[in-house]
C-alpha positions as CSV (number, residue, x, y, z in Angstrom):
1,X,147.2,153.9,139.1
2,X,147.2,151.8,136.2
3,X,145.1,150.6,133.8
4,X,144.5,146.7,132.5
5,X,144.3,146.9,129.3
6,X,144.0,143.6,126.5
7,X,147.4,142.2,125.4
8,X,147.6,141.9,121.9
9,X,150.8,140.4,120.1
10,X,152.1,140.9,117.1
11,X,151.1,137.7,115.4
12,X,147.3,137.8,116.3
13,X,146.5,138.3,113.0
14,X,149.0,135.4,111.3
15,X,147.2,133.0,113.7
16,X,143.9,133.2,113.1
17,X,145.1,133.0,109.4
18,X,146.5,130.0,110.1
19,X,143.7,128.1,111.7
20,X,141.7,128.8,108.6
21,X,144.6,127.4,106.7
22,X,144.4,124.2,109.0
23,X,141.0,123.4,108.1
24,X,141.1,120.0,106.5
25,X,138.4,120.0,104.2
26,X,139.2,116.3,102.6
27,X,138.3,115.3,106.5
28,X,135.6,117.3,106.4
29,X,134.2,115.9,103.0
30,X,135.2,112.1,104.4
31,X,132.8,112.6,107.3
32,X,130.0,114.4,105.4
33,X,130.5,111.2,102.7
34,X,130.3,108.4,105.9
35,X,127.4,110.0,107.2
36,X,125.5,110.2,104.1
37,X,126.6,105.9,103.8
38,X,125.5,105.5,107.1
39,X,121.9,106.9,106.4
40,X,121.6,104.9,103.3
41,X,122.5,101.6,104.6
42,X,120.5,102.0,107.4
43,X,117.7,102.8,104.7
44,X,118.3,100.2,103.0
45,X,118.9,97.3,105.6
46,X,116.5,98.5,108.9
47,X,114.0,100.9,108.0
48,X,112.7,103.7,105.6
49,X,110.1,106.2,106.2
50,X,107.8,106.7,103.2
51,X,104.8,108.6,102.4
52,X,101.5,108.4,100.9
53,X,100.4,109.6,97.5
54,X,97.0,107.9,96.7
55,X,94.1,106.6,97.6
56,X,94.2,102.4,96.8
57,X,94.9,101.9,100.6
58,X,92.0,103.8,101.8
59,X,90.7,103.3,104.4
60,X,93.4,102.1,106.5
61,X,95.9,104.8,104.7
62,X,95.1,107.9,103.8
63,X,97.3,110.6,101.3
64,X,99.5,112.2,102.9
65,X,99.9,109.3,105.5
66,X,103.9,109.1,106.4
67,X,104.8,105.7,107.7
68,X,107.8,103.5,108.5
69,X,108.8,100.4,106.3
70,X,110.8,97.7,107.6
71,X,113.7,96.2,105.4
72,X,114.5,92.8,107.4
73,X,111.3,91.2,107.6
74,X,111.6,89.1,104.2
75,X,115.3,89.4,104.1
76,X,116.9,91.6,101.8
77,X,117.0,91.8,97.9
78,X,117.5,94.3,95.1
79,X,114.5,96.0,96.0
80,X,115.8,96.9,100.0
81,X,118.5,99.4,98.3
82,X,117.0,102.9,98.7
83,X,116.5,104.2,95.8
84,X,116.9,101.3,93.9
85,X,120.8,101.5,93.2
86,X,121.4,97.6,92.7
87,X,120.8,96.0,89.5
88,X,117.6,93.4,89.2
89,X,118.2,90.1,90.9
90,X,116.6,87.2,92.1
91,X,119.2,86.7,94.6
92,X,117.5,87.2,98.4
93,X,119.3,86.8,101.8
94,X,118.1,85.2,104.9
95,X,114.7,85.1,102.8
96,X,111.3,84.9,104.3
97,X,107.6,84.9,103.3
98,X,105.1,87.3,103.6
99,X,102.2,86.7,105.6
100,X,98.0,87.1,104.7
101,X,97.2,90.5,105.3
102,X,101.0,92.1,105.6
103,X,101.2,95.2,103.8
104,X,104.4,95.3,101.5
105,X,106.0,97.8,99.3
106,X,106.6,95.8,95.9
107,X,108.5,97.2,93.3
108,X,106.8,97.8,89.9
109,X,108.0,95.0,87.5
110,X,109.1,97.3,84.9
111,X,109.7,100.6,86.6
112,X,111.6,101.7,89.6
113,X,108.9,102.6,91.7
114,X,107.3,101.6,94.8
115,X,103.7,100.4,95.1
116,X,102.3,99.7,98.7
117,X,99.7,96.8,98.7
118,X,98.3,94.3,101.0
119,X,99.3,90.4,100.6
120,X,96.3,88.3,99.4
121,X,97.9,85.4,98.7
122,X,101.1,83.3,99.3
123,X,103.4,81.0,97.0
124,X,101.4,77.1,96.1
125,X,97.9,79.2,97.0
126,X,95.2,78.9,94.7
127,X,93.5,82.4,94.2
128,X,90.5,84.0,92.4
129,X,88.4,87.5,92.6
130,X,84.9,86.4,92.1
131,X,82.1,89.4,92.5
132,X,85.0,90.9,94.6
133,X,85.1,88.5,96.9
134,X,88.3,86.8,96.9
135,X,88.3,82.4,96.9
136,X,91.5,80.9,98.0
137,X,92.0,77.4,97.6
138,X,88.6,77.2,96.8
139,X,87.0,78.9,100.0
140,X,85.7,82.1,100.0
141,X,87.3,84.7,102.2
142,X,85.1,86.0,104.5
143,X,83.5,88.8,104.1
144,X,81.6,91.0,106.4
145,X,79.4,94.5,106.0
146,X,80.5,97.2,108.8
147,X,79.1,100.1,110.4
148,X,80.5,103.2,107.9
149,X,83.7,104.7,108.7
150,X,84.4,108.2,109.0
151,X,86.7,109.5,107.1
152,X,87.6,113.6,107.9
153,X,87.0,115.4,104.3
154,X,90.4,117.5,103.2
155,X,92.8,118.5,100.5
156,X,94.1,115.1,100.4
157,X,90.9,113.2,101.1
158,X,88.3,114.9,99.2
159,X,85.8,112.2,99.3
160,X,86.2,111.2,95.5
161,X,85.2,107.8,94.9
162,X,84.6,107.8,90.8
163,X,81.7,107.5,89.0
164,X,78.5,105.9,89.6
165,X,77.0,104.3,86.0
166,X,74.1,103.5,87.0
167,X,72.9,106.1,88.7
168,X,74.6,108.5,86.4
169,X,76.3,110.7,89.0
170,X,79.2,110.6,91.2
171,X,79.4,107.9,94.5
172,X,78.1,110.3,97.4
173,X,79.2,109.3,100.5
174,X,79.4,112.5,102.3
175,X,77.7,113.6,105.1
176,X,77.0,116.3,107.4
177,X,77.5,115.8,111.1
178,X,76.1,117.5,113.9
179,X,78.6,120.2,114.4
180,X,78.0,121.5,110.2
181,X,81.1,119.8,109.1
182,X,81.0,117.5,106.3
183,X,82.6,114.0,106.5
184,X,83.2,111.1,104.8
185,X,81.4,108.0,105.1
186,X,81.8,105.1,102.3
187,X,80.4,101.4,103.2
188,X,82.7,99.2,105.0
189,X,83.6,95.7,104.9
190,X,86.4,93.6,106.9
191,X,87.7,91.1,105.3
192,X,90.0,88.3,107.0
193,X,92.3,85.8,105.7
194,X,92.9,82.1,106.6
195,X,95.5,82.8,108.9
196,X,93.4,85.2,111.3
197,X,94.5,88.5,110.1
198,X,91.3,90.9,109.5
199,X,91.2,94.4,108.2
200,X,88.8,96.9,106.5
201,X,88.4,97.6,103.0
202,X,86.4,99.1,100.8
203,X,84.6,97.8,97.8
204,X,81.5,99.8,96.7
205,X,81.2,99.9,92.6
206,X,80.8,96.8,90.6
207,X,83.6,96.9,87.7
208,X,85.7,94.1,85.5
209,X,88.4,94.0,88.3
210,X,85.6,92.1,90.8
211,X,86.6,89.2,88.7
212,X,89.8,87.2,88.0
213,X,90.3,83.7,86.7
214,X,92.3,81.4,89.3
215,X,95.7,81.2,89.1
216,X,97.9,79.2,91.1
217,X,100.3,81.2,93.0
218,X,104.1,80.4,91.9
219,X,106.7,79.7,94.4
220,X,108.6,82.6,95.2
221,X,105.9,84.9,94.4
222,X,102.6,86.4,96.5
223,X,99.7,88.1,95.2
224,X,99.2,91.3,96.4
225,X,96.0,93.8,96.5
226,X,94.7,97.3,97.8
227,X,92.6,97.8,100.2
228,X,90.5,100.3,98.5
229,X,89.4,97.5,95.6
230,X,88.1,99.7,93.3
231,X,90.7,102.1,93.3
232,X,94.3,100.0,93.0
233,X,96.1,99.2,90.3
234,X,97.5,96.1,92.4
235,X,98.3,92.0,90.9
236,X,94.8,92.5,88.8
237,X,95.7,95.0,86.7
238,X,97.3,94.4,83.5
239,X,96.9,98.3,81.8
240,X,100.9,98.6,82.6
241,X,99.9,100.8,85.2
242,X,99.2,97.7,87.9
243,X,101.6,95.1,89.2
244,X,100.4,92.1,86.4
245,X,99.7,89.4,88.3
246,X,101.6,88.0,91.2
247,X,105.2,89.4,92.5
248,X,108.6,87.5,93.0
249,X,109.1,88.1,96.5
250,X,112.7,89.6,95.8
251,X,110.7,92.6,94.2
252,X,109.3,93.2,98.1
253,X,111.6,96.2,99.4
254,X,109.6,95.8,103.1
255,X,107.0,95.7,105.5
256,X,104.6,98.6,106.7
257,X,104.9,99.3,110.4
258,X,103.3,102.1,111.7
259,X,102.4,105.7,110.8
260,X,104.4,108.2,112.4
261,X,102.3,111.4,111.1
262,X,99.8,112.3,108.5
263,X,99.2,115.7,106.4
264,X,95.9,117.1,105.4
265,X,97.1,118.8,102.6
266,X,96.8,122.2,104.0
267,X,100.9,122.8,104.6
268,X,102.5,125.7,103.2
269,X,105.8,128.0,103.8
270,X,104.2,129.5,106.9
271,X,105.5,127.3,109.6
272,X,102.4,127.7,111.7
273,X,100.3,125.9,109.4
274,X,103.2,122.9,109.5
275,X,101.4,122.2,113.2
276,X,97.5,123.1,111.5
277,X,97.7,120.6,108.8
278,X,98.5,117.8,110.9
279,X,95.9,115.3,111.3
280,X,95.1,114.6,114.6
281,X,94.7,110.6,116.2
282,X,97.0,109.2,112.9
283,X,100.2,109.1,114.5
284,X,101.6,105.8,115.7
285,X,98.8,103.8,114.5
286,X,100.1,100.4,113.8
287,X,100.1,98.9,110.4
288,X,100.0,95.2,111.3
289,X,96.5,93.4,110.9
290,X,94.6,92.7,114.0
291,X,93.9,88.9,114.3
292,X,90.9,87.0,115.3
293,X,90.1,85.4,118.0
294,X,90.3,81.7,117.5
295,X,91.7,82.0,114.1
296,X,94.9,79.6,113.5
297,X,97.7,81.4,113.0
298,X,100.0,78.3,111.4
């Protein structure tokens, strides 16, 4: 009777030594070095995801909003390259316009970083802020009051909408709904442009930035706001902090799609709460402006 027993030969050892020896790390570093290339061009040519650090885009984006940005629909520039690794140029290719009401991610015209605004107005346009209401080509934008929005009160949405100077306190828009919890609720207007497209935004305190002295849009250039208007340092704000005046359309990096998922502000290292802080009815919510009925979209 015999026993099987493993066969082991006498250069076992030598071979696995061997196959460590055959590693070919220059492959290994070539692949690591195509992938990363392959990730950044597809950043910088199809789409980005980005995320959401303040309030000027309240209340159609909240903090801690993720989203994806388009690179293609303007054509690509300086500005497409993630992280901003080409120099300044005017240069564009396969150029395009943004429309009334797109939201874009222009670049800061001093500083390397990205803003996220709404376009207001397009090259040869005529455009003024008067009381907050904006006038282009000498009609006023209309304007209408909505029922108050609920916005869900969190880390990143504590309901803080500055100051109120007359009344000496700050704005108080919070209320208590049926079930004890507090929300949110500041007053609502939608606004929509020329071309049809109609979204909400808020504009509640009365401040210096309500008014701006028309200017005629230059070619190559759009004027861009946020949609919380007294909370964005956008085209009106000169401080160094805002975008001064309009942007040259080669300083757009892209065009907000949608949201893929938003953050309450609640996330920490245990993974469990990675699930909790996620707000709930955010996700896939499209970023486009609705249009109205009837409105020409030439």
């Amino acid at each position: 009777m015999s026993t099987d027993t493993p066969i082991v030969t006498d250069n076992s050892e030598t071979d696995s030594g061997d196959s460590a020896a055959k590693v070919n790390w220059l492959a290994e570093f070539r692949g690591l070095a195509l992938m990363l290339l392959a990730v950044l061009a597809f950043h910088s040519f199809i789409a980005k995801p980005f995320y959401i650090p303040s309030a000027s885009m309240v209340p159609n984006l909240l903090v801690g909003d993720r989203l994806v940005v388009s690179k293609y629909p303007y054509g690509w520039s300086w500005a497409s390259a993630s992280f901003h690794l080409l120099p300044r140029s005017e240069t564009r290719i396969w150029a395009d316009t943004p429309e009334y009401g797109d939201i874009v991610i222009p670049v800061h015209p001093d500083r390397d970083e990205d803003y996220i605004k709404r376009v207001v107005a397009r090259p040869g346009d005529r455009f003024e802020v008067r009381k907050g209401q904006i006038i282009l080509n000498g009609q006023p934008v209309k304007q209408e009051m909505e029922p108050p929005l609920r916005i869900p009160i969190d880390a990143n949405m504590p309901c803080d909408f500055g100051y109120d100077m007359e009344n000496g306190a700050p704005f108080d828009y919070k209320v208590t709904l049926p079930d004890g919890r507090i929300a949110c609720e500041p007053p609502i207007q939608r606004e929509t442009m020329p071309n049809g497209a109609s979204y909400l935004i808020i504009d509640h305190n009365t401040q210096s930035s309500d008014d701006f002295a028309e200017i005629t849009i230059p070619e190559g250039h759009v004027f861009v706001m946020g949609d919380n208007r007294d909370h964005s340092a956008d085209g009106r704000d000169f401080s160094g902090n805002g975008l001064s005046g309009p942007i040259p359309l080669e300083n757009i990096g892209g065009r907000a799609e949608f949201i893929t998922f938003s953050l309450d502000g609640s996330t920490s290292w245990n993974p469990i709460s990675w699930w909790t802080s996620l707000r709930g009815g955010r996700a896939w919510t499209t970023l486009r402006p609705a249009i109205a009925e009837g409105a020409d979209q030439e």
